[in-house]
N, C-alpha and C positions, 0 to 999 in steps of 0.2 A: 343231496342226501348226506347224512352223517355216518360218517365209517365208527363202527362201533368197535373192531378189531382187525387188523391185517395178521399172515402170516406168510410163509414162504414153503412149498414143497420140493423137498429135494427128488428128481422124477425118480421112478424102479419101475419095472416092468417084469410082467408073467404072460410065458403063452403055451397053452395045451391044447391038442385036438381044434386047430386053426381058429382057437380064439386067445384074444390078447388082452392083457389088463397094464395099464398103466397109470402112474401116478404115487400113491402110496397105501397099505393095505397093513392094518396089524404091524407087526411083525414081519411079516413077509418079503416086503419091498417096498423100497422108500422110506425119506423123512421128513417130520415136518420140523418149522423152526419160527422163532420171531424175527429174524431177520437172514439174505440173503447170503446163501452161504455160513447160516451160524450153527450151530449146536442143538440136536434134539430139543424140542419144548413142543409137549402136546395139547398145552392148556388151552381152554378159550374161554378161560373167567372173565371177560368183558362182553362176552354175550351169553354166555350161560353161567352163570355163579357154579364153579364146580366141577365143569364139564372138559373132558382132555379128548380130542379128535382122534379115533382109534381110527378110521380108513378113511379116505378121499380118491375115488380112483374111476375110472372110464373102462369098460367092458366090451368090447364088441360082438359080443353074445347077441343073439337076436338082432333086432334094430339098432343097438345100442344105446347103452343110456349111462350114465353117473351116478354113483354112489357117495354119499354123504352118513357116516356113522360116529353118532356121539357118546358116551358114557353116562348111565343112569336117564332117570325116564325124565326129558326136557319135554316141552310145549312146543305146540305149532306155533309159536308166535317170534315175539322177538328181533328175531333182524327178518329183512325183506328179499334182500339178494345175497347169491352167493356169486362173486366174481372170480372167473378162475381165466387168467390173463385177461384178452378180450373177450371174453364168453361171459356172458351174464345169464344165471339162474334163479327166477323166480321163487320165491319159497312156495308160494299159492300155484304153481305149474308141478309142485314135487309132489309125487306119491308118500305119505307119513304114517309111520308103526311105529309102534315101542314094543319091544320082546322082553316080557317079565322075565322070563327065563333065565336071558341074558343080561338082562339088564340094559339095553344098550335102545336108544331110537334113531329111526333110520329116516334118511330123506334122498327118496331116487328120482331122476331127471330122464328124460328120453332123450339121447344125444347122440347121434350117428360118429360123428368124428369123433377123435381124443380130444380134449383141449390141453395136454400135457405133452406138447408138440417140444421138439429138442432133442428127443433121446434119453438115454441113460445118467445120471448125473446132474443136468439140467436144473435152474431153480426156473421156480414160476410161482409169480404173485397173487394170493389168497384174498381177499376181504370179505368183511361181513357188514352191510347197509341197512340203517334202518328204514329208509322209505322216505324218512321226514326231513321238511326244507330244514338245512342249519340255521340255528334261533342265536342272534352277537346282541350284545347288551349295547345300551346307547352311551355317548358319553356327555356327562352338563357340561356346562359352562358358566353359566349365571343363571340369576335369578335378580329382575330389576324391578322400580316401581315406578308408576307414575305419581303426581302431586297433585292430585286435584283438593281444589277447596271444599274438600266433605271428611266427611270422619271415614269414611273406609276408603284405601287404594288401591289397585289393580299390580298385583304380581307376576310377572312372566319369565315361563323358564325357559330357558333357551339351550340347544345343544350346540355342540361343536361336533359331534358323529351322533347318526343316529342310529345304526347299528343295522340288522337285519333280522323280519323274520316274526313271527310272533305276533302279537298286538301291541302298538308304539304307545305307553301310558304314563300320565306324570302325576305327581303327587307335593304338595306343598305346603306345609302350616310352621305355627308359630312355637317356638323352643322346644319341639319334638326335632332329634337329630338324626330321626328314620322315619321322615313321614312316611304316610299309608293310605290319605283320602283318596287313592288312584280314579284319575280320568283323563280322558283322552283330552281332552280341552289343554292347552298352555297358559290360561289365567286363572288366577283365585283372586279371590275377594281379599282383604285384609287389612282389616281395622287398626286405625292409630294407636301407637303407643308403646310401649319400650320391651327390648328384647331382640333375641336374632329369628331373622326365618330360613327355613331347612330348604331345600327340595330337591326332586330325583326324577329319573325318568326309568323306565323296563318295558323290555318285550315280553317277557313271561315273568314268574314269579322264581324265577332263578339265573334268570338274566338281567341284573338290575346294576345301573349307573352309578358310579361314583355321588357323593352329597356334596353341594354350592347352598352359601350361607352368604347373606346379605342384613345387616340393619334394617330392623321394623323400621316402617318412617314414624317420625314423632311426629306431635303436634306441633301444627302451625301457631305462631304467636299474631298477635293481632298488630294493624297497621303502625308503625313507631315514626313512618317521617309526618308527624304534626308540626301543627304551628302557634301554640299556647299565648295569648295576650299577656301583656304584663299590665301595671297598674299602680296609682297612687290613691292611695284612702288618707283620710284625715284624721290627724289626731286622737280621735274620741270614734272613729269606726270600728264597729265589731267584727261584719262580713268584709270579707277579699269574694270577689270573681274574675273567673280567666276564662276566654272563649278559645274551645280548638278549633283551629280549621283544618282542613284538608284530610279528615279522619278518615273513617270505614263504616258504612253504616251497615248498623248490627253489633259493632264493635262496643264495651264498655273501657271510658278513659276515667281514671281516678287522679285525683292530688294528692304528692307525697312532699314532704322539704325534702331537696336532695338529697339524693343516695339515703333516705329515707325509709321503714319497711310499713308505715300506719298510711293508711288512708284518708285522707282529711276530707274527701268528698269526690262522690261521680255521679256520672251522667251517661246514658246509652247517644254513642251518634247517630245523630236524623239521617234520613236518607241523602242529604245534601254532605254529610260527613262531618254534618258541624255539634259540637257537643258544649254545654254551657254549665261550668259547674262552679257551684258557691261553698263556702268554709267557712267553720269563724274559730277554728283551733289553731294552734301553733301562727298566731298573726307578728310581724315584726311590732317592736316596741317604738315609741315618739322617735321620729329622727332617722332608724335605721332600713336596712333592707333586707328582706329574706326570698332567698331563691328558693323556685320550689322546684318539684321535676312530674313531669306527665307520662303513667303507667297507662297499660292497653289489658285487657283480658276479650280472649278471644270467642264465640259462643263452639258447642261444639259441634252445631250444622255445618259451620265455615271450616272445620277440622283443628278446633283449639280443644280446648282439655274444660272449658265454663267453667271454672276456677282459679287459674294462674293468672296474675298482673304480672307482666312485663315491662323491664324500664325501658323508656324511647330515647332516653339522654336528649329529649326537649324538653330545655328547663324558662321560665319564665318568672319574675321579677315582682315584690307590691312590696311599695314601698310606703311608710309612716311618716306624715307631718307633723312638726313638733311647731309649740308655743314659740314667739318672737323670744332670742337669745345673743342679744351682745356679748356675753362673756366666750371669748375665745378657750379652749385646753389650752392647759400650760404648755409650755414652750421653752425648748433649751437651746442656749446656746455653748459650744464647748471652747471649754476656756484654754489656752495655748500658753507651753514655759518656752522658755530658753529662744527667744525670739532675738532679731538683732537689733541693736540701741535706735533708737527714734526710725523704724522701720515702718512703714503703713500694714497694718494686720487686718486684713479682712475675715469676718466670722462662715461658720456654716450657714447652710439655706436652710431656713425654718419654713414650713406650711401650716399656715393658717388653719385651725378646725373645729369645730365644736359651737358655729356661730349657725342661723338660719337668719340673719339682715346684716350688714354692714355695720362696724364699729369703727370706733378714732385708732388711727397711730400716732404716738411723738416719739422721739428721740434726745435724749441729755449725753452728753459728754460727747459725741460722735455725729455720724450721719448713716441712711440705709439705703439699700437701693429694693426698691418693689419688682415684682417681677421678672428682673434681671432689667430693669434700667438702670440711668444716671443716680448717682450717691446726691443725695440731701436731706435737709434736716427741717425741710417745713413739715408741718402738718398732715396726715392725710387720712383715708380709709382701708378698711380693707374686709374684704370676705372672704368666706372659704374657699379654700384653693387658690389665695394670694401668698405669693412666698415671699418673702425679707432675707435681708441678709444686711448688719454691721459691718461698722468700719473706723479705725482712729486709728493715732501715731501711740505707739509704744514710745517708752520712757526712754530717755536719752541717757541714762544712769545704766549702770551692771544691776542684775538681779532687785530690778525695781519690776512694780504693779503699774498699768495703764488699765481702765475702764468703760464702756460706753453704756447706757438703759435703753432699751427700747419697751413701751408700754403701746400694750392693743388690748384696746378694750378695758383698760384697768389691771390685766395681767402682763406682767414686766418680768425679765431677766436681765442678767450683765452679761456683756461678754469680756473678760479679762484677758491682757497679756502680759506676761513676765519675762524679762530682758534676762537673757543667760548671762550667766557668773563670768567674774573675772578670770579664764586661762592663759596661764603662762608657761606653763609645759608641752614641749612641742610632742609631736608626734616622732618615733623614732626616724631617724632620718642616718644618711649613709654616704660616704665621701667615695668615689670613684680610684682606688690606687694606680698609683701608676709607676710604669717602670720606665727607664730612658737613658741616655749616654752619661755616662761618668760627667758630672760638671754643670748639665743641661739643667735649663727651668722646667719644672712640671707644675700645672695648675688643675686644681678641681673644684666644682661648688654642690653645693647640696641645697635643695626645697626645703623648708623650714615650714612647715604645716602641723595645725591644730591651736593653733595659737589666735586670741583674739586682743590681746595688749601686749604693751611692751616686755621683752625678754631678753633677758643678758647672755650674750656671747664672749666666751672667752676660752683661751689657750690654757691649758690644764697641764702640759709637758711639750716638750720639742721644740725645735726652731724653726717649724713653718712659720708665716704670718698668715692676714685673714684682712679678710675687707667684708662688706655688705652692702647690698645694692638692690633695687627693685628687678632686676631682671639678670638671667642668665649669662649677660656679656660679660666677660673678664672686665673690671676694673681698669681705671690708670691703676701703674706701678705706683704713687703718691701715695694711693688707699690703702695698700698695704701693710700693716703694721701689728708689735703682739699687741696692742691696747683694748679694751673689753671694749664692748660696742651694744647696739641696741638692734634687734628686730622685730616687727610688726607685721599686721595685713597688710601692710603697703611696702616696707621695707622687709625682703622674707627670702633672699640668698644671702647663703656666705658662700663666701668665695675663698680660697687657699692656694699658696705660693712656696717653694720650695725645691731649692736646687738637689741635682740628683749630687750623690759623692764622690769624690775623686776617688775614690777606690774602686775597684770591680765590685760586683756580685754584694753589695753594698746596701742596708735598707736602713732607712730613717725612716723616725716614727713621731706625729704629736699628734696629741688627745683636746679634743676641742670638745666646750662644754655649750648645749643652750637651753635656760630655765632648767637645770638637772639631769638632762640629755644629755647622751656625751657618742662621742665617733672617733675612732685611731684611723689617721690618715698615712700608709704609708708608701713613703716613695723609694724603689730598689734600682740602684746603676745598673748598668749591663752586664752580664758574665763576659770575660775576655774569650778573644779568638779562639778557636780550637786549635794546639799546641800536637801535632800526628809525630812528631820526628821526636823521640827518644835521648836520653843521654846514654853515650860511649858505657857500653855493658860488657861485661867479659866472664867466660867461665872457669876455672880452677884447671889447669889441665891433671890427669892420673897418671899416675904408674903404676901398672896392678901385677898380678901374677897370669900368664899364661891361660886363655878360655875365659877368663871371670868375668859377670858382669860387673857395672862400673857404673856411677854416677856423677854429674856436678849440676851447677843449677847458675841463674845469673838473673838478677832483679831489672824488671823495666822501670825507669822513673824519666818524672822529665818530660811526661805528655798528660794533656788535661780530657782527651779522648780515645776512645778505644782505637784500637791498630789491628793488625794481621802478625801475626809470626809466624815464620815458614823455613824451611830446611833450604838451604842454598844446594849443597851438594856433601858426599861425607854418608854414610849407613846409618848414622845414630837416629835413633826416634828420641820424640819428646811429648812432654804433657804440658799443662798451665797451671796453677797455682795460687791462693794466696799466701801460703806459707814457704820455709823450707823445709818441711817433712816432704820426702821422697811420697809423690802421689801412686797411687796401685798400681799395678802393674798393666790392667787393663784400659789407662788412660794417655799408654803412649805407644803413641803410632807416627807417620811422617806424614799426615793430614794439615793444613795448613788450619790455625788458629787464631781467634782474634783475644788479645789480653791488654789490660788497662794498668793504669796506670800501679806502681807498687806492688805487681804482680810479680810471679817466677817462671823464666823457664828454665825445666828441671828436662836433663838430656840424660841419655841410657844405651848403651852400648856393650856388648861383651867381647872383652879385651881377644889382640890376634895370637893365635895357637903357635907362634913365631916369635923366640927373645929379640929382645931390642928394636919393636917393629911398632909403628905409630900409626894410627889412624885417626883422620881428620877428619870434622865433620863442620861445614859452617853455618851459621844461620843468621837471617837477619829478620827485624821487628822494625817498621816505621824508617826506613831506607837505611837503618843503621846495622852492622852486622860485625860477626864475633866467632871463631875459630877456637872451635874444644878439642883438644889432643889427646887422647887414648894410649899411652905407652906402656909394651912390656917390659919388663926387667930382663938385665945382658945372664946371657950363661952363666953357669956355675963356675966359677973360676975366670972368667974372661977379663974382672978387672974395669969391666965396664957395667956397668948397671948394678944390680941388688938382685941377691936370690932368694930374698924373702921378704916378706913387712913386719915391723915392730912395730907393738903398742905398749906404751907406758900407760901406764894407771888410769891417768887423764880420761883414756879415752879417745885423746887425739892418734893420728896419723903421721909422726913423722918417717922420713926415709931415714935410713942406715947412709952416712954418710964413709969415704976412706978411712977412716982413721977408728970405722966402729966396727971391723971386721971380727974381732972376736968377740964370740957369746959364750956363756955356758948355759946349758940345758938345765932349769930346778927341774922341770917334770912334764911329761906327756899325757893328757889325760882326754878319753874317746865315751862315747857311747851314744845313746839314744832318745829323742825329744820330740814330744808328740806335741801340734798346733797347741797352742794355748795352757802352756804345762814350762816349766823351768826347773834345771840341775842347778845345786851349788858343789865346788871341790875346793878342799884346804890342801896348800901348796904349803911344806917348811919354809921359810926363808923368806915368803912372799911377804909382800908388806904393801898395800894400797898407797903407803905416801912415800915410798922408795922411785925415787926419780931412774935408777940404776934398773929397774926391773921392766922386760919387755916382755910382749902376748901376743902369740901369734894361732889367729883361730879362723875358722871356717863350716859352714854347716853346708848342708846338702844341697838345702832349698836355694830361693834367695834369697841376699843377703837385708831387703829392707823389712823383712818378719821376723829377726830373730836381732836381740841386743845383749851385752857385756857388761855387767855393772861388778864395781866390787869393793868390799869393807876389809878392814883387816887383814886377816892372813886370807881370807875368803873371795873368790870369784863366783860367780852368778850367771848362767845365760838364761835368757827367757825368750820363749819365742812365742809369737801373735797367736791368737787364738782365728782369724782371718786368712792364716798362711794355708795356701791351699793344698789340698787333698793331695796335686799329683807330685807335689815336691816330698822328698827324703827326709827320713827323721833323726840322722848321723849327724854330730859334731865332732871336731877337735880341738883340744884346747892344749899350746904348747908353753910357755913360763920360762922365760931367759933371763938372764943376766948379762948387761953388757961390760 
């Protein structure tokens, strides 16, 4: 049966004067709901459009029975039972009123027990059944045909589920995509020809199956594996006939020239399958052949369309005899240049065509071979589909004509060859250099190609020699010489001689010419040993002031490959160099370094905070090694050492020797000097070319970003525009007289 509606009563109960009501009543006690434990809902618009269950409830008044009360005046019909847990109540077992008054229809059950068993609280499940089997739609799957040789085919549809319930009914026709012919039967009729067909299946008329769509079958074509006669007619015939065998009888075969669309004649096949059809359109002309092709149409008892010709792609042959023709089609032979001098030149294969009897061949100036046999020059015949082919000696001269005629039938061509030009310019061509010990022989030769006569060779610069030979092998020393010379296809190396130099690292060169071609051949001695060990280097030792950094530097020479330089012992760092300009500051460290040859190394150290105290530092490059001295100047007054540095003008660095103890002071001048920026100060007395006049200066930073220049009465400092951020921007600049 079909549940039309479920619901859920939440149980209440009433008892007076020892009778008891349970279930749900108005108002009163109880609720109903759409689901178990859910929320008020009195409605039962799935069985009564409209209708809300005002009581549902069990009485044990009397006999007892159940009450069923609906809202507004509903029918005795509609659902069949009322299920209340396991209790089933018949609608047709209920006593039925409707009270205008109230509006309301009743349906009461005679029922001893409650069926609202549980208590107070309690749910219990409601439904409402119509009586009737549940009616499930089926579902297709196809829809297939059979082939028969007729004009109509058998359709069947077939399910994959059939569903339940109702009457099983199918339905199927032709580009309707909702058929409707419904019958219980699973085949239809269904005539050939183009388009889709529908079909469906249903239980009822609102239980209906998904739609399967399958290809109308077309029309069948008629038999194509024949076997059409071919034929020769003569000359002056009008009619062609071709007999089919192995056809279809009932079938019509026509004739078409291939891939054809006209008809040139048909015939129906006998019951034997054989069909005989004559023509006299589209016939081949004297001499030629025309294929034709054999069409089918099919009738439409057998399930053809009796109208359409089909091609079979069986094609058959009639062929045209022409009048006795000695005269063969011309005939070419292709004629050949640039051959080589009295070489045997064989022509292309010609075939013979345009003959229907045999005619003459001769040959003048040469001989042929027939067929693909032996070359000769007797007489002979030939027909169609004999093939020839010449043959002579080209001319023993440059850019001469050789000839031979071959005549058939009275139609004659030459075949010509012309002997290639005179070359004497080779192809570029290329000497092998070579390198090798100071003093040593080196030899090379080179191919000499593109050449077909003699060509001159000759020494264009240098003092190689040269020889020429037919092959690859070095020469006797004999052959060797500058003399110009000759090469050919027979004679076609030269060959070249050439001591390396007594010098190192040494390259000779000559230019050899052949027919306007030319090639530099050259040969380089060896580079000398590698030269590691350095000459005896040394650096300036300083005498500075107290804390200062310090510089010197010492040129590597004397080695022909790179070396290592390294700090033997001593604090100074160093850097490398090609220059003497003092490298950054960031380039020296005690990392060991490799430096080449006319290189520097530039050492850096900041003098001891201790007068008269020396610090060593030694280093050596390429096993040779060299000791820088760092000295401060003696105390003030001690008598020993210097307790300041003079500059003269120059620029230079000498020391204050004994005898230069007294100075006088022109002027002290200070202030401030930002990276990449310069002061100038006018000194009285100063003079730039005053030997007498020393300078004694100092800035903050270090000392390799900031320089001393000076004109006139004028000095100058400038300092790098590179000098870095964390150094001071103070100088001093002091101006003596000694």
């Amino acid at each position: 049966m079909a549940t039309l509606q479920t619901k859920w009563v939440n149980i209440g109960s009433l008892s007076f004067y020892n009778i008891t009501l349970t279930g749900k009543s108005g108002s009163g006690f109880g609720t109903i709901s759409n689901t178990q434990n859910g929320s008020s809902n009195e409605d039962l618009d799935s069985v009564f459009s409209g209708a809300d269950v005002q009581s549902l409830y069990h009485t044990t008044a009397g006999t007892g029975y159940v009450t069923f009360v609906l809202t507004g005046n509903r029918p005795n019909s509609t659902f069949a039972t009322l299920k209340i847990g396991s209790l089933t109540l018949a609608r047709t077992a209920a006593s039925y009123s409707y009270n205008s008054g109230s509006n309301i229809t009743t349906w009461i059950w005679s029922q001893s027990s409650t069926p609202f068993s549980g208590g107070n609280n309690a749910d219990k499940e409601i439904t409402w059944d119509d009586g009737q089997a549940s009616v499930s739609a089926p579902t297709t799957s196809s829809v297939t045909f059979n082939n028969p040789a007729s004009g109509n085919t058998t359709a069947t549809v077939a399910l994959s589920a059939s569903g339940g319930g109702g009457t099983l009914q199918y339905a199927c026709e032709v580009g309707d995509t909702t058929p409707d012919n419904w019958q219980t039967g699973t085949t239809f009729t269904i005539s050939r020809g183009f388009g889709t067909v529908y079909a469906r299946a249903r239980r009822s008329s609102s239980t209906v199956s998904n739609t399967v769509s399958a290809t109308r079958p077309g029309f069948l074509i008629g038999d194509t594996g024949v076997n059409p006669s071919s034929s020769t007619i003569a000359h002056n015939t009008t009619t062609a006939t071709t007999v089919v065998t192995y056809g279809t009888a009932g079938d019509t075969y026509a004739v078409r020239v291939n891939n054809g669309s006209t008809n040139l004649g048909t015939a129906l096949a006998n019951s034997q399958g054989t069909a005989t059809i004559s023509f006299t359109s589209s016939l081949p002309t004297a001499g030629n052949t025309t294929t034709y092709e054999i069409f089918v149409r099919r009738p439409t008892s057998t399930g053809g369309d009796g109208s359409t010709y089909y091609a079979t792609n069986d094609t058959f042959t009639v062929t045209r005899s022409v009048a006795p023709d000695t005269t063969p089609n011309a005939f070419t032979f292709t004629d050949v240049t640039n051959v080589a001098l009295s070489s045997a030149q064989t022509s292309n294969t010609i075939t013979v065509a345009g003959l229907n009897t045999s005619t003459s061949v001769s040959i003048s100036g040469g001989t042929y071979s027939k067929n693909g046999g032996g070359y000769t020059s007797a007489n002979t015949t030939a027909v169609n589909g004999n093939t020839f082919a010449v043959r002579h000696t080209a001319s023993g001269s440059f850019s001469t004509a050789a000839s031979c005629t071959l005549n058939i039938g009275g139609v004659t061509d030459a075949y010509s060859s012309t002997t290639l030009a005179a070359d004497s310019t080779p192809n570029a061509f290329a000497f092998t250099d070579k390198t090798g010990n100071v003093g040593t022989e080196q030899n090379s030769s080179a191919l000499i190609t593109g050449i077909n006569t003699n060509s001159t060779v000759s020494r264009s610069y240098g003092t190689a020699t040269f020889a020429v030979s037919a092959s690859a092998s070095t020469p006797a020393a004999s052959s060797f010489n500058a003399s110009a010379k000759t090469v050919n296809g027979y004679t076609k190396y030269v060959h070249v001689k050439q001591n390396a130099s007594t010098s190192y690292s040494t390259t000779l060169s000559s230019s050899f010419a052949v027919g306007g071609v030319s090639d530099i051949w050259y040969v380089t001695s060896n580079a000398p040993a590698a030269d590691g060990t350095p000459d005896q280097f040394s650096f300036t030792d300083v005498t500075s002031a107290l804390s200062t950094v310090s510089y010197s530097y010492a040129q590597i020479t004397g080695i022909s490959t790179s070396i290592t330089a390294s700090r033997s012992s001593g604090a100074a760092t160093f850097a490398i160099s090609g220059s003497t300009s003092v490298p950054s500051s960031g380039n020296f460290n005690t990392s060991n370094k490799t430096i080449t040859n006319n290189q520097y190394i530039h050492v850096k150290q900041t003098s001891s905070s201790s007068n008269s105290t020396t610090l060593s530092s030694v280093f050596a490059a390429g096993g040779v090694s060299a000791t820088w001295n760092l000295i401060t100047v003696g105390a003030a007054g001690s008598g020993a050492g210097y307790g300041l540095q003079v500059f003269p003008p120059s620029g230079t660095i000498p020391r204050l020797d004994t005898t230069d103890r007294t100075i006088r002071v022109l002027g002290v001048h200070t202030g401030t000097l930002a990276a990449g920026s310069s002061a100038t100060v006018t000194q009285a007395g100063f003079s730039s070319t005053d030997a007498t006049i020393g300078i004694e200066w100092q800035t903050s930073g270090d000392p390799q970003y900031a320089s001393l220049s000076s004109s006139g009465t004028s000095l100058t400092i400038s300092r790098s525009s590179s000098d870095p951020s964390s150094f001071g921007n103070t100088y001093q600049l002091r101006i003596f007289r000694i």
